[in-house]
N, C-alpha and C positions, 0 to 999 in steps of 0.2 A: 575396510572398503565400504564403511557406508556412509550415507551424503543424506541431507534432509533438506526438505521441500519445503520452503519456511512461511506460512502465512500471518502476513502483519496484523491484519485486526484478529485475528483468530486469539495468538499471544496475547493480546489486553485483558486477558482474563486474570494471568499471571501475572504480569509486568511487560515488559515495553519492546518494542520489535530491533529497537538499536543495539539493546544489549543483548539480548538473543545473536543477533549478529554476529556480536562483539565475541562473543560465546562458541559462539559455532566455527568461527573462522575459515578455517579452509573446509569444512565438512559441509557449508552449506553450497548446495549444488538448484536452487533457484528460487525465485520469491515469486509471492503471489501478493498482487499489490493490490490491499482493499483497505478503506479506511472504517470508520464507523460514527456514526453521527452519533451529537451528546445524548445522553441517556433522558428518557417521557418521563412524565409524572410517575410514571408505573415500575420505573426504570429498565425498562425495554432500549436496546439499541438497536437501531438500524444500520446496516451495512450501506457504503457510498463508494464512491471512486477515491483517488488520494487526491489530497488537497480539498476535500469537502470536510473531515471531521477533525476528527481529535488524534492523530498521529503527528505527531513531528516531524516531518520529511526530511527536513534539513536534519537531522539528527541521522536516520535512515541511511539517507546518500553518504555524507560522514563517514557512519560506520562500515558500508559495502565498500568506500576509497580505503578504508582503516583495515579492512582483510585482504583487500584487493579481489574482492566479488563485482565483476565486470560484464555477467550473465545477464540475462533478461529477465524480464520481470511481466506475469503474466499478468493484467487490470483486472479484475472483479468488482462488476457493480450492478445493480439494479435500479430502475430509474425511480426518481424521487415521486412521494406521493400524488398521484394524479397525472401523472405522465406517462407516456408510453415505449417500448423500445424502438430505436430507430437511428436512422444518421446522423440524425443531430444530437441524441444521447449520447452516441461516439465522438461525435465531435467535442462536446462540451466537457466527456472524459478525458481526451487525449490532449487539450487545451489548459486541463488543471493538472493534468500529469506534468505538465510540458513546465508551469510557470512552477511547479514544488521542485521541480529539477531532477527527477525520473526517467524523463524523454529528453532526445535533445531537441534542441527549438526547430523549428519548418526551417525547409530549404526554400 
């Protein structure tokens, strides 16, 4: 009876959030949807919202149809350099969630 809480840019450490997925199957019990921007001269990554870095989503969505994981997915993101938190940071996350196919689109 145990279930893991699966964070997607976290796994790029190891390998890839789809096959984790793929992996986890029925054991995974919810995601934490955060992407990561490509890696600085220093090679530092920054965290972003999905559909800003280097995650494959459509890969993602795939493999959560492929276990049948139809749970929610919490966003994680910090606003990009020189910008602030705010409604329109939400917006612009829940916007690029929406077009990677994450959310379903506005009513």
């Amino acid at each position: 009876a145990v279930g893991v809480y699966l964070d997607t840019a976290n796994v790029l450490h190891s390998g890839y959030p789809h096959d984790f997925i793929r992996t986890l199957g029925t054991h995974l019990v919810r995601l934490h949807g955060k992407d990561l921007l490509p890696a600085d001269a220093q090679g530092r990554q920054a965290s972003t919202w999905p559909g800003q870095g280097v995650i494959d989503w459509a890969e993602v969505v795939a493999a959560c149809a492929e276990v049948g994981y139809a749970g929610w997915m919490a966003l994680e993101f910090g606003p990009p350099a020189g910008q602030s938190y705010g409604a329109g940071l939400c917006r612009a996350a829940v916007a690029s969630a929406r077009q990677v196919g994450i959310l379903p689109a506005a009513r």
